[in-house]
C-alpha positions as CSV (number, residue, x, y, z in Angstrom):
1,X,47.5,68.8,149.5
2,X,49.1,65.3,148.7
3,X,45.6,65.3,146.7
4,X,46.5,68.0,144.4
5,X,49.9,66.8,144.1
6,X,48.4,63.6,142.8
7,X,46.4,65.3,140.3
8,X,50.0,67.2,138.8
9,X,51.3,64.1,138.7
10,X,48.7,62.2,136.7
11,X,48.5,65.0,134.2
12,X,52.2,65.2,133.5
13,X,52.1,61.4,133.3
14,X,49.1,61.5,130.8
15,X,51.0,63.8,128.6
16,X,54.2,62.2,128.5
17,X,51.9,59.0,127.6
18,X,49.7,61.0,124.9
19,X,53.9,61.7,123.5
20,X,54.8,59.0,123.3
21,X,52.3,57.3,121.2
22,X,52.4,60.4,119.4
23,X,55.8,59.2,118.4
24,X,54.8,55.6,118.0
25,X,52.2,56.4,115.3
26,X,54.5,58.4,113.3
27,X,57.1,55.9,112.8
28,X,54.0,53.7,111.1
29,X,53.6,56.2,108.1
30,X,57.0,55.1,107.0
31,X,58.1,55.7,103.5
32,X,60.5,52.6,103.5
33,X,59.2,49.4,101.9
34,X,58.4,46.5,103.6
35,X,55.3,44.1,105.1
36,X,52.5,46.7,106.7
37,X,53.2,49.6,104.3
38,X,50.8,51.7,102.7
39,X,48.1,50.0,100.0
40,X,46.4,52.1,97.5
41,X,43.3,50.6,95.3
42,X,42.2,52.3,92.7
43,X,38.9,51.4,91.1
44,X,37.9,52.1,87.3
45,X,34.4,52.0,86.4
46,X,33.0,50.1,83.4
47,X,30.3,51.7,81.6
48,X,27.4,48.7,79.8
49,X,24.6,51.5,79.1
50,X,23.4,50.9,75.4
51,X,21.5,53.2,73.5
52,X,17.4,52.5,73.3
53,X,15.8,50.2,70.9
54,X,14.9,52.0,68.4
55,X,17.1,55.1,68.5
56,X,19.0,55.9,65.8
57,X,23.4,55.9,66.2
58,X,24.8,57.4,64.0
59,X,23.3,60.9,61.7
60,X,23.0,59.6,58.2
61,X,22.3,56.2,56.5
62,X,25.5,54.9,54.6
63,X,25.7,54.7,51.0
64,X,27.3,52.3,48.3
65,X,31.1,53.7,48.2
66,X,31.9,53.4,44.3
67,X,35.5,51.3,43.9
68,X,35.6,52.8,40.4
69,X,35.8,56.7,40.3
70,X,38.4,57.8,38.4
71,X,37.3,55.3,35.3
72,X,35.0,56.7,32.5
73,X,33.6,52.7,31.5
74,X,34.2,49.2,33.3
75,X,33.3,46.0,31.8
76,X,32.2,42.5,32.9
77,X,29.9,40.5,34.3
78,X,26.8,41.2,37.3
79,X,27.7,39.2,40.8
80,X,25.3,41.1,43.0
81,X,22.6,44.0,42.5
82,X,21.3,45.4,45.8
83,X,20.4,48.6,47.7
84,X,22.1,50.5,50.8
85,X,20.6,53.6,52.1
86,X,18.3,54.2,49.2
87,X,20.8,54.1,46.5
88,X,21.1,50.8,44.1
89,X,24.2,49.5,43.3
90,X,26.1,47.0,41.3
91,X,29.0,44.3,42.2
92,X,31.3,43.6,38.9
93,X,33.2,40.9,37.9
94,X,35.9,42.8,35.8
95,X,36.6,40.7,32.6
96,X,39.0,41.8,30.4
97,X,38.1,42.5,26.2
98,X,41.0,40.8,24.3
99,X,43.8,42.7,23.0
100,X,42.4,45.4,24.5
101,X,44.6,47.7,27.4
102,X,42.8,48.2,30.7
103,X,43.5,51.5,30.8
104,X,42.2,52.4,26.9
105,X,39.1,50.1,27.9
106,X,38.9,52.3,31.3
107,X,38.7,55.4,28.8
108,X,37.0,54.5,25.6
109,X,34.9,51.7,26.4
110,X,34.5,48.7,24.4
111,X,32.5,48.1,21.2
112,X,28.6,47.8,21.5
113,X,28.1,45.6,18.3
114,X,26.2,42.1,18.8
115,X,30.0,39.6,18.0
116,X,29.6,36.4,16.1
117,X,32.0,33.3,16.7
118,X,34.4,32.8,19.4
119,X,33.9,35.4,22.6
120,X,36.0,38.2,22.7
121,X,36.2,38.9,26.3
122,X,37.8,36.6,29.0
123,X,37.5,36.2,33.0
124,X,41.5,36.7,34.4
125,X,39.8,37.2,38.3
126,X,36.9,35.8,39.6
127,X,37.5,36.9,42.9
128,X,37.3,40.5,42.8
129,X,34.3,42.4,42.7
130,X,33.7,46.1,42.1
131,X,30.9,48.0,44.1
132,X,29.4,50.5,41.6
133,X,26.7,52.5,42.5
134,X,23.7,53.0,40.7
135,X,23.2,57.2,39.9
136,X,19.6,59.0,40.0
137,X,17.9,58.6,36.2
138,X,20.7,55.3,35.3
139,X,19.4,53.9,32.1
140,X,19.9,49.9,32.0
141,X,19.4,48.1,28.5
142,X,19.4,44.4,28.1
143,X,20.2,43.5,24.3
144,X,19.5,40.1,23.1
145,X,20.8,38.8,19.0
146,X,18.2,36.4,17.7
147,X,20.3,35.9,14.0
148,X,23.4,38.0,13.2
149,X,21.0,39.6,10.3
150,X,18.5,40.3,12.3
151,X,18.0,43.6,14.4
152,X,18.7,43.4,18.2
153,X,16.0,42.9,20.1
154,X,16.6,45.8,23.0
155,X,14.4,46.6,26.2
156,X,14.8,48.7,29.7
157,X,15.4,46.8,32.5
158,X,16.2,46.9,36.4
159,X,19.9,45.9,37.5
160,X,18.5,42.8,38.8
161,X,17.7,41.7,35.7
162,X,21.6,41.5,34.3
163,X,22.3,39.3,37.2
164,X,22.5,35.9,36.0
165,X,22.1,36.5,32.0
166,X,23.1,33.6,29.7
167,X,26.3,33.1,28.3
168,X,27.4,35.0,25.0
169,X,25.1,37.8,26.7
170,X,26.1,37.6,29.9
171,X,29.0,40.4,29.7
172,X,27.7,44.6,30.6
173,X,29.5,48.0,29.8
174,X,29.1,50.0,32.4
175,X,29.6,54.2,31.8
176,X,30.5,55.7,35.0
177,X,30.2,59.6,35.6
178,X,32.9,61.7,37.7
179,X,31.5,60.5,41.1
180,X,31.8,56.6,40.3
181,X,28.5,55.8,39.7
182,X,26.8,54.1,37.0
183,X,24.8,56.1,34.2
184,X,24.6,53.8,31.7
185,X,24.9,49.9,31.4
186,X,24.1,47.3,28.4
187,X,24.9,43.8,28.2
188,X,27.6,42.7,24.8
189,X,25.0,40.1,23.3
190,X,26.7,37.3,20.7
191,X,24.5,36.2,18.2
192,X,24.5,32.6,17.1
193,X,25.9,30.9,14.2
């Protein structure tokens, strides 16, 4: 019988044991700061994939934005002629036409007659350009005043031709429809003497 007794005993001593660890373990999860508390990690992956070679980003090419809608004609000189998207375009030099108001030259325009003499246009800002785009069907005319009473001599030509005219013919009208694009542009020629 002492054997059975024995047994009791060790079973009521396990379970007081298994309580108080119990107990023990419990006081661990403490919510009060201090050394041993509870660490959290959090981890935030980073994402490197990049698209294939050769697959196209974004849905439609990009196109010359015009910096001159709103005006009916600008006026100046060629920096730059080039292509984006399939659509040409221009960068001007605006020069301003002598006693002449920007906004009645914005309007009107400036006179398309060969001059003789002094030059009556003048660069106030060489470092601003404006991106004009070239419209479908633009019609591009490079004048050129041999003698005052002689006729102009007038051909077509392509946008990069009015880059880098000579002086006294150097200077282009540009007629710009509701969208901001260039219709029409023809170089001011001076004619010697």
């Amino acid at each position: 019988m002492k054997l059975q007794h024995h047994a009791r005993a060790t079973t009521a001593a396990g379970a007081l044991a298994a309580l108080a660890a119990a107990t023990l373990l419990s006081a661990c999860g403490s919510d009060t700061p201090g050394a041993g508390g509870n660490v959290t990690v959090t981890v935030t992956p980073t994402v490197t994939a990049k698209p294939p070679s050769g697959s196209k980003t974004s849905s439609a090419p990009k196109t010359p934005k015009s910096d001159v809608k709103g005006r009916d004609y600008d006026y100046g000189v060629v920096t730059k002629t080039g292509d984006v998207g399939g659509v040409g375009f221009i960068e001007l030099d605006r020069w301003t036409w002598k006693k002449l108001d920007d906004a009645k030259l914005a309007k009107d325009g400036v006179p398309l007659d060969p001059f003789k003499g002094k030059v009556p246009y003048e660069n106030q800002n060489a470092k601003l350009t404006y991106t004009i785009p070239l419209a479908d069907g633009v019609r591009i005319l490079y004048h050129h005043c041999i003698a005052a009473d002689q006729p102009l001599q007038t051909k077509s030509v392509d946008a990069a031709a009015l880059k880098g005219l000579a002086d006294r013919e150097n200077t282009v009208l540009v007629q710009i429809d509701d969208q901001g694009a260039a219709t029409t542009i023809q170089n001011i020629p001076g004619c010697p003497g």
